[in-house]
N, C-alpha and C positions, 0 to 999 in steps of 0.2 A: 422500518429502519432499525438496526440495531441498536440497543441499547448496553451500558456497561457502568457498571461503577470504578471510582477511579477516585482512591484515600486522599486526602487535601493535599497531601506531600508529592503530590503529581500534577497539582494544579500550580502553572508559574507566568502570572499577566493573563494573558490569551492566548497563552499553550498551555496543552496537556501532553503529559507521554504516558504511554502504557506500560503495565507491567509485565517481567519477562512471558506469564502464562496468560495471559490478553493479546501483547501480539502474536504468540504464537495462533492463537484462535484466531484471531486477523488473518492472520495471513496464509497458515495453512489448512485452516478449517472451514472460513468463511468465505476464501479467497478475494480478498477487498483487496482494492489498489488505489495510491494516492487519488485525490480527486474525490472518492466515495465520500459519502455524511452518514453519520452516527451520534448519535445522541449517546451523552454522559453525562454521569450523578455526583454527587460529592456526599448523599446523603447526610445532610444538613439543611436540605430542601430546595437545593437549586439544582437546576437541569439547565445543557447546552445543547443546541446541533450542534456540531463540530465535523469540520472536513479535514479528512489526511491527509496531508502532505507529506510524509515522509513512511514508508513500511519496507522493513528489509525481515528477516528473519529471526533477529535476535532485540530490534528497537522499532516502535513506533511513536510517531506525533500528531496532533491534530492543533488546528486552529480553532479556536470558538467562534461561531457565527452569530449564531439567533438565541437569547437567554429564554425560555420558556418558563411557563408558570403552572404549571399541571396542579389542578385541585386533587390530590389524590390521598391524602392523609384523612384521618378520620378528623373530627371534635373529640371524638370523646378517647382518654387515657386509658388504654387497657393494662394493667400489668399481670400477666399470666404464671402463676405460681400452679407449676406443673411437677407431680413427684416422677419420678427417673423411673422407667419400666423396661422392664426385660426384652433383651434381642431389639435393642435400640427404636422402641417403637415410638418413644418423643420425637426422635427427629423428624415425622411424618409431622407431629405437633409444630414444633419448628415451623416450616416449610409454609403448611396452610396456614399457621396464624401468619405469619409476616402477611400470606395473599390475601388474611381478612384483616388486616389492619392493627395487631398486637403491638403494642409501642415498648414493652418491656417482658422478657420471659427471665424467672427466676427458677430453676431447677431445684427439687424440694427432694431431702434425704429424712425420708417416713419412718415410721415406724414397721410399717409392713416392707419398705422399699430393700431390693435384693442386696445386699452392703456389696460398694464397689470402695475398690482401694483407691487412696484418691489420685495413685499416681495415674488411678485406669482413666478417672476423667481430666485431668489433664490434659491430657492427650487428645482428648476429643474435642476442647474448645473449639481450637482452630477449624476440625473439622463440621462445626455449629453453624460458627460465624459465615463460611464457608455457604452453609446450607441457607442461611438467613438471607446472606447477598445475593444469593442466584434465582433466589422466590423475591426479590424486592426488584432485581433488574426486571424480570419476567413478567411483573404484576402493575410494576409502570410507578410504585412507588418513589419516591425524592428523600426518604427518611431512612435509614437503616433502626432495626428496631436493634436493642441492645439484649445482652444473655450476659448473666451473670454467671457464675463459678456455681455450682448446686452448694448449696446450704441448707445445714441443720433444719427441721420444724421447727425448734426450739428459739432458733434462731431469726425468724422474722419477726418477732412481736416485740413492742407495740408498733401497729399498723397508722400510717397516717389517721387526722382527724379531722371530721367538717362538713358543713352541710352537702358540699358537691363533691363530697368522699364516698362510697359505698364498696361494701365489702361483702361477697357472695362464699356460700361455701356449702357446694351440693356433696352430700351425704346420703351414703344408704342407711346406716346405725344413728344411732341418736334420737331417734324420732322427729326427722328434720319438722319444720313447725312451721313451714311459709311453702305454699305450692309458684311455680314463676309466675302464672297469670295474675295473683290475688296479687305478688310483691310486686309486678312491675306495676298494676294502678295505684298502688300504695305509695311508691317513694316517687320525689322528684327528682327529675333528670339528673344524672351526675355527670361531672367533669374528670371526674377521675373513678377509674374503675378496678377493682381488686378481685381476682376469680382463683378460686384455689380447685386443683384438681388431684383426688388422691389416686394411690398404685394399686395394680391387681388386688384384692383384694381388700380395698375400700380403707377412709380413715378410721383411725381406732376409737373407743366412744371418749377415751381422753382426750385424744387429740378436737372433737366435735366439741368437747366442753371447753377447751381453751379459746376455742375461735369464737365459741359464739362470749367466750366470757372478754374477749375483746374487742367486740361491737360486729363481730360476722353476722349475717342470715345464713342459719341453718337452713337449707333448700331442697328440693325434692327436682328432680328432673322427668318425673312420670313414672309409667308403672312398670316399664321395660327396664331392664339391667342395662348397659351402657358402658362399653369397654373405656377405658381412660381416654385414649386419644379420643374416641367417638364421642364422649362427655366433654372434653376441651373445647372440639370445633362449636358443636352445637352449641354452644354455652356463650361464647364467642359471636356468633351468628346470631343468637336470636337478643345478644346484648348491642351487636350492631346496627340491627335490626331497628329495635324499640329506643336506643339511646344514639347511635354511633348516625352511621350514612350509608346504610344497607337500606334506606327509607325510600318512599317515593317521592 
């Protein structure tokens, strides 16, 4: 069954209508015709069947049928503090985290990171958000995860605090101080979880001493180099893994 998301401002009783670029997928893409069922999201955590009633070319409707309750969000709080890399390779970041369960991406402007003018990322919000929604309809999630505006390094501290707070931050300089098997028997389970990922060319050893002077683990992620995005997923994965709902 298809699935779609569809902004609250679409949801009215027990109709929904779709927006101009939804039904055109409806109708000339997917070829559906009143009568058919699809499932939608409001990303806020509810999911409908809903059947069409109404599809012409330029408007569709549907009715809500069956409210479903799909287990699909994680427990544990990821917030993905990713620094911005050349020839747009976050957005692959983007994408898979939404499909491993990222509940937060914050876009990090490094030290080492290419300086973009900010009207250039403006402009690519939307096209985020975009990438976020369409890895969230496809992967069966109920939550849209949220992107913020990239912001300063300087800029995120002080980091929340708390027993069910933890804060990661793998490094090649610095002489990271915790390898991930010793630290993940070391800490208990956290509720909320903070993962920083730096640009081509790794965080600076200022930037390493900031973090851990604000309660980060400096971390090692083994003995291979590890392109940015390919440090994200995994980091991600094997946090979902030992904390999240990646488990058996």
């Amino acid at each position: 069954m298809h699935r779609f998301y569809l902004p609250p401002q679409q949801w009215q009783d027990d109709l929904v209508t779709f927006p101009p670029a939804t039904t055109r997928q409806l109708a000339r893409v997917l070829r559906l015709v009143p009568g058919d069922m699809v499932l939608v999201f409001d990303g806020s955590g509810q999911e409908w069947e809903a059947q069409l009633i109404s599809l012409t070319a330029e408007t569709a409707t549907a009715m809500l049928k069956h409210r479903l309750t799909p287990e699909t969000e994680s427990p544990l709080e990821i917030i993905l503090y990713q620094a911005l890399l050349k020839g747009e390779r976050h957005e692959l970041v983007w994408q898979k985290g939404t499909e491993l369960g990222v509940t937060r991406f914050v876009p990090l402007l490094t030290a080492r990171t290419v300086v973009r003018r900010k009207t250039h990322w403006q402009g690519k919000m939307t096209r985020w958000q975009r990438i976020i929604q369409e890895a969230a309809e496809q992967s069966g999630r109920v939550r849209l995860p949220a992107i913020e505006p990239p912001r300063p390094f300087a800029r995120v501290w002080p980091l929340p605090v708390g027993e069910a707070v933890v804060s990661l931050f793998p490094a090649l300089s610095g002489n990271p101080r915790w390898s991930w098997p010793v630290l993940v028997e070391t800490l208990p389970s956290p509720r909320q979880l903070h993962l920083f990922i730096g640009p081509e060319g790794d965080f600076t050893a200022e930037e390493v001493a900031i973090a851990e002077g604000n309660g980060c683990f400096v971390i090692s992620l083994g003995k291979r180099v590890l392109r940015s995005e390919t440090a994200a997923l995994t980091l991600v994965t094997i946090a979902q893994h030992r904390w999240g709902d990646l488990t058996p």
